[in-house]
C-alpha positions as CSV (number, residue, x, y, z in Angstrom):
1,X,-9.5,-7.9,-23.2
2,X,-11.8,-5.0,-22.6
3,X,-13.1,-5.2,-19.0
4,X,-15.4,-2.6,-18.9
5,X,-16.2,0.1,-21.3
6,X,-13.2,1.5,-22.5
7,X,-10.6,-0.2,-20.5
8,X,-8.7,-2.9,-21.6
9,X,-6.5,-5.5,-19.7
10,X,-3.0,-6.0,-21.4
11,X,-1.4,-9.1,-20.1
12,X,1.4,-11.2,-21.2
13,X,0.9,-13.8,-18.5
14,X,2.8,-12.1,-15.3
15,X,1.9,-8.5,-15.1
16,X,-1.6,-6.4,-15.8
17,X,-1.2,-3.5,-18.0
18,X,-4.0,-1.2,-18.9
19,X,-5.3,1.1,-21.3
20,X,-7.9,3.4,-20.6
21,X,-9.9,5.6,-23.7
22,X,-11.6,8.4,-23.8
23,X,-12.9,10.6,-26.7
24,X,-10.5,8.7,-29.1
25,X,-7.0,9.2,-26.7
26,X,-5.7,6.9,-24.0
27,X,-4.1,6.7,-20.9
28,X,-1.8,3.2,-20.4
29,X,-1.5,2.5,-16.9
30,X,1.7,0.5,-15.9
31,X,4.0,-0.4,-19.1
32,X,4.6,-4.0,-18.5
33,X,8.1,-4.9,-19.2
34,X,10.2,-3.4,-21.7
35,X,9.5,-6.5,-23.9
36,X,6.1,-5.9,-23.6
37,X,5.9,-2.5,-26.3
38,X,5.5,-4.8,-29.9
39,X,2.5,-6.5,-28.1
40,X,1.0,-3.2,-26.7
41,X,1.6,-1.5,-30.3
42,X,-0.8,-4.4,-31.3
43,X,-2.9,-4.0,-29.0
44,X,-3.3,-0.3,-29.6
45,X,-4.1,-0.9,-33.2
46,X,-6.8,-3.5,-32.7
47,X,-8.5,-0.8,-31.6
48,X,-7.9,1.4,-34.2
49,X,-5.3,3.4,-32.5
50,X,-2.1,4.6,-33.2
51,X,0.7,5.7,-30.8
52,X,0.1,9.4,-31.7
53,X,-3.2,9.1,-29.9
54,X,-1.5,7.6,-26.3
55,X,-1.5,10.9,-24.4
56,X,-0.1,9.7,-21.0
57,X,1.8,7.1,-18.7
58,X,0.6,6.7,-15.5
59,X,2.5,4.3,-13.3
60,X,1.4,2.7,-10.2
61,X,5.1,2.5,-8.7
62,X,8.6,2.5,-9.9
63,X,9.3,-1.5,-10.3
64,X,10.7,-2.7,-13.6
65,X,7.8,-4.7,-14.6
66,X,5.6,-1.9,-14.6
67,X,7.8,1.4,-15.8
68,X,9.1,-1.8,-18.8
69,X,8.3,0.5,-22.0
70,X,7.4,3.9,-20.2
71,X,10.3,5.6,-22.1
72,X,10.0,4.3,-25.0
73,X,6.1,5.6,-24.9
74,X,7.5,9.0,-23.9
75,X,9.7,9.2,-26.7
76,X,8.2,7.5,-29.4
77,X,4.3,8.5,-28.9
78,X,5.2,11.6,-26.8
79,X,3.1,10.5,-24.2
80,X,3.7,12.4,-20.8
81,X,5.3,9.7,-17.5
82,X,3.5,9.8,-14.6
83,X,4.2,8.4,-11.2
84,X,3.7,9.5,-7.3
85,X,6.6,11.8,-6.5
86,X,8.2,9.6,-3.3
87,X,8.8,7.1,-6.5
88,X,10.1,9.9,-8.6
89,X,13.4,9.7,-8.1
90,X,13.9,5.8,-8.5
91,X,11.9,6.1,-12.0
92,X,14.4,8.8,-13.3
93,X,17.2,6.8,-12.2
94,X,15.9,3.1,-12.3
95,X,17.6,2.5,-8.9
96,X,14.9,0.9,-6.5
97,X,15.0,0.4,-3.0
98,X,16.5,-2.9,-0.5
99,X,13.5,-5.8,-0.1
100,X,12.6,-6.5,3.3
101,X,12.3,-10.4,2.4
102,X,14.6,-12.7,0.9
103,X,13.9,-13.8,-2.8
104,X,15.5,-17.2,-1.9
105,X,12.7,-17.9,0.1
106,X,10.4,-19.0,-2.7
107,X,12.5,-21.4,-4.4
108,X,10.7,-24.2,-3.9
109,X,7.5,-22.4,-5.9
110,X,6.7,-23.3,-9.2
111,X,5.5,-19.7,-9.1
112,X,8.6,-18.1,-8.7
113,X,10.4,-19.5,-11.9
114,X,7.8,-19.0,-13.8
115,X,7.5,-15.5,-13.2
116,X,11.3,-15.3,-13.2
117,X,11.5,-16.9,-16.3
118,X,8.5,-14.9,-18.1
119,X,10.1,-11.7,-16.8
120,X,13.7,-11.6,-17.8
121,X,12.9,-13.0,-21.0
122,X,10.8,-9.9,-21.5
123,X,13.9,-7.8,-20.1
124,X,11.6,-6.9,-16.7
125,X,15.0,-7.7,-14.6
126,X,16.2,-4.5,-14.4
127,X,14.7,-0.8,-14.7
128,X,15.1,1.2,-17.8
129,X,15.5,5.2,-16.3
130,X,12.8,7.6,-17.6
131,X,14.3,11.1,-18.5
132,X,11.6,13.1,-17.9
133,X,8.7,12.2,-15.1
134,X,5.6,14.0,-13.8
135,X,4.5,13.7,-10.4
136,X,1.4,13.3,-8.7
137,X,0.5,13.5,-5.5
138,X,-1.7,11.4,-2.9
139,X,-5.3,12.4,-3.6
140,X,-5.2,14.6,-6.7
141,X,-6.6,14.4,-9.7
142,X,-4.6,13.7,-12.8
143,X,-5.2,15.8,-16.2
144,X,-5.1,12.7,-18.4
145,X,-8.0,10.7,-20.4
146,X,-10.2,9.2,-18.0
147,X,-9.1,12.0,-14.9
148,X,-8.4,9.3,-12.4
149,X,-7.5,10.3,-8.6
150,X,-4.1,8.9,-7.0
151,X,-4.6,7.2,-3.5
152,X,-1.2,6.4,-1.9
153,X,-0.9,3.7,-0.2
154,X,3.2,3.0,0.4
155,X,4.8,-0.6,1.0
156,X,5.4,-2.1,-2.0
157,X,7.5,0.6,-2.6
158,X,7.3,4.5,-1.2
159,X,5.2,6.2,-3.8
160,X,2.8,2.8,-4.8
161,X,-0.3,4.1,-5.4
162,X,-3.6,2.8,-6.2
163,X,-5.6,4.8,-9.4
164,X,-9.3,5.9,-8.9
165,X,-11.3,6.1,-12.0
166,X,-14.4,7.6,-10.1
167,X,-16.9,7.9,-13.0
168,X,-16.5,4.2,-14.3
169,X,-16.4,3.4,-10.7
170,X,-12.9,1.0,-11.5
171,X,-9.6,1.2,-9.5
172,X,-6.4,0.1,-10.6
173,X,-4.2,-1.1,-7.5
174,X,-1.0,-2.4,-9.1
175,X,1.0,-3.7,-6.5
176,X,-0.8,-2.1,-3.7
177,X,-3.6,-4.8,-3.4
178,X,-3.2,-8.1,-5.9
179,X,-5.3,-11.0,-6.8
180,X,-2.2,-13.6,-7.9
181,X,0.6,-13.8,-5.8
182,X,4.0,-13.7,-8.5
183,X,6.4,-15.7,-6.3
184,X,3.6,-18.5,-4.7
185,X,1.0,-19.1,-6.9
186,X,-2.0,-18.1,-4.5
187,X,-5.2,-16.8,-6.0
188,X,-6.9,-14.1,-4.2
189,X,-7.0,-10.9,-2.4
190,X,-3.5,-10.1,-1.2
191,X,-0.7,-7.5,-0.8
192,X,2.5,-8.6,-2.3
193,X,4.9,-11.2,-1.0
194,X,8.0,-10.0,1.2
195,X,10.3,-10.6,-1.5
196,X,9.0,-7.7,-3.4
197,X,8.5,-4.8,-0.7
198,X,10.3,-2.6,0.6
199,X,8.0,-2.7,3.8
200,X,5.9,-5.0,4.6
201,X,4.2,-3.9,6.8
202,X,3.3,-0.7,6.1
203,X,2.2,-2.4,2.8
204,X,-0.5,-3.9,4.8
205,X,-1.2,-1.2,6.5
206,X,-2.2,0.7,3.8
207,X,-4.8,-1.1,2.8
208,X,-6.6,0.8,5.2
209,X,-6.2,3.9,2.5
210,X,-8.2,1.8,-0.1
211,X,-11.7,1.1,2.6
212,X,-14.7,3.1,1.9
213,X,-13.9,3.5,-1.9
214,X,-16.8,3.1,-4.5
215,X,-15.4,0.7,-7.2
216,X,-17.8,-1.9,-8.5
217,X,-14.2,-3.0,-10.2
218,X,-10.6,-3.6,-8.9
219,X,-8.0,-3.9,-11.3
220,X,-5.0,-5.7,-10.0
221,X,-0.9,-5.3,-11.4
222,X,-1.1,-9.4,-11.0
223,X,-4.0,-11.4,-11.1
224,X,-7.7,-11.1,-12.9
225,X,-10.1,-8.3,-12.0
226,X,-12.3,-8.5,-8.6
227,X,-15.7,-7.2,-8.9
228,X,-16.8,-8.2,-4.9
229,X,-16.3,-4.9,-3.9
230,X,-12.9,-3.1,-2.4
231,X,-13.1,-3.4,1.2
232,X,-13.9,-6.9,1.0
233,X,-10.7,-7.2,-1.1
234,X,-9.0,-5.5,1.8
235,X,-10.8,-7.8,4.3
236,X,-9.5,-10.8,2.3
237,X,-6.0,-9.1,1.7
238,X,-6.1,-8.4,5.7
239,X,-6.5,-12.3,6.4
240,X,-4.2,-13.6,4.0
241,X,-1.1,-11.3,5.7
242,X,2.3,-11.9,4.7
243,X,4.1,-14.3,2.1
């Protein structure tokens, strides 16, 4: 679904996925899982694309169901792997770090068995390693189609970081800020639930990094798009606090 000009959402029910064009190459942002590649290859040639024309990776954090088909991209289309370099290491080695919440928590959400279900079915349960990664740092500018700007805002995991397409005004958040809780069903502004973070609460504090921004449109790793403006996202994430 394109959701603004030259961006498309790639969904497969549980997790956003995103491609971005310009001047005839693309940028995916996240890889879903790794289940996820036959439907993206699809995707890519409704549009007239072919793989050969995917020039980067960028990943928002290193959590399996958003590196899922990042290798295979790398190797297959040649595309260069991106990710914030306090996440570097876990994407090289797909070894991620302790929750600070207990997954057990939520097992009396329809939520969580459906996003369970969809995800390990889709092989999003555990990380495939990426041999070779590029890393970014908080507020640079990344050399890839579309020359989006990296905000770090740690929590989810240590390099999570939001993705600032300044000249389309549109900012991917992945995990940093969602609009559909995976494990509880809630709709909404909101960080992600305990059972998913390494920190919690520096996950909400972060959300400080994303006030001020100019982004007519947020693009969530869960959820649909938000087009009521980024700090009252925060405002909202803010409110709704922990899960």
């Amino acid at each position: 679904m394109q959701v603004s000009e030259g961006i498309h959402r790639l969904t497969q029910g549980v997790t956003n996925f995103y491609l971005i064009g310009e001047s005839g190459k693309y940028t995916v942002v996240d890889a879903g899982t790794p289940g996820d590649w036959a439907y993206f290859a699809r995707s890519l040639a409704g549009l007239g694309a072919k793989l050969a024309d995917v020039d980067a990776v960028l990943l928002t954090h290193a959590h399996p169901d958003h590196t899922g088909f990042a290798e295979r991209a790398r190797t297959e289309a040649g595309a260069q792997v991106w990710i914030h370099r306090a996440d570097e290491q876990a994407a090289r080695t797909g070894q991620t770090g302790k929750r600070d919440g207990k997954v057990t928590s939520y097992l009396l959400r329809a939520a969580f068995y459906r996003t369970t279900i969809s995800l390990l079915r889709r092989g999003g349960g555990r990380m495939i390693p990426i041999a070779e990664v590029s890393a970014f740092g908080d507020g640079e500018q990344i050399d890839v189609p579309g020359r989006p700007r990296a905000v770090h805002a740690p929590g989810h995991t240590p390099g999570s970081a939001a993705l600032l397409f300044e000249d389309r005004r549109v900012l991917v958040t992945g995990d940093v800020l969602a609009t559909e809780n995976a494990l509880t069903g809630r709709i909404g502004p909101q960080i992600m639930p305990s059972g998913l973070n390494e920190d919690t609460d520096q996950a909400l504090a972060s959300l400080d990094t994303l006030l001020g921004i100019d982004a007519g449109l947020l693009l969530p790793g869960h959820g649909d798009p938000w087009t009521e403006g980024v700090d009252e996202a925060v405002r909202r994430a803010k409110a709704a606090g922990r899960s």
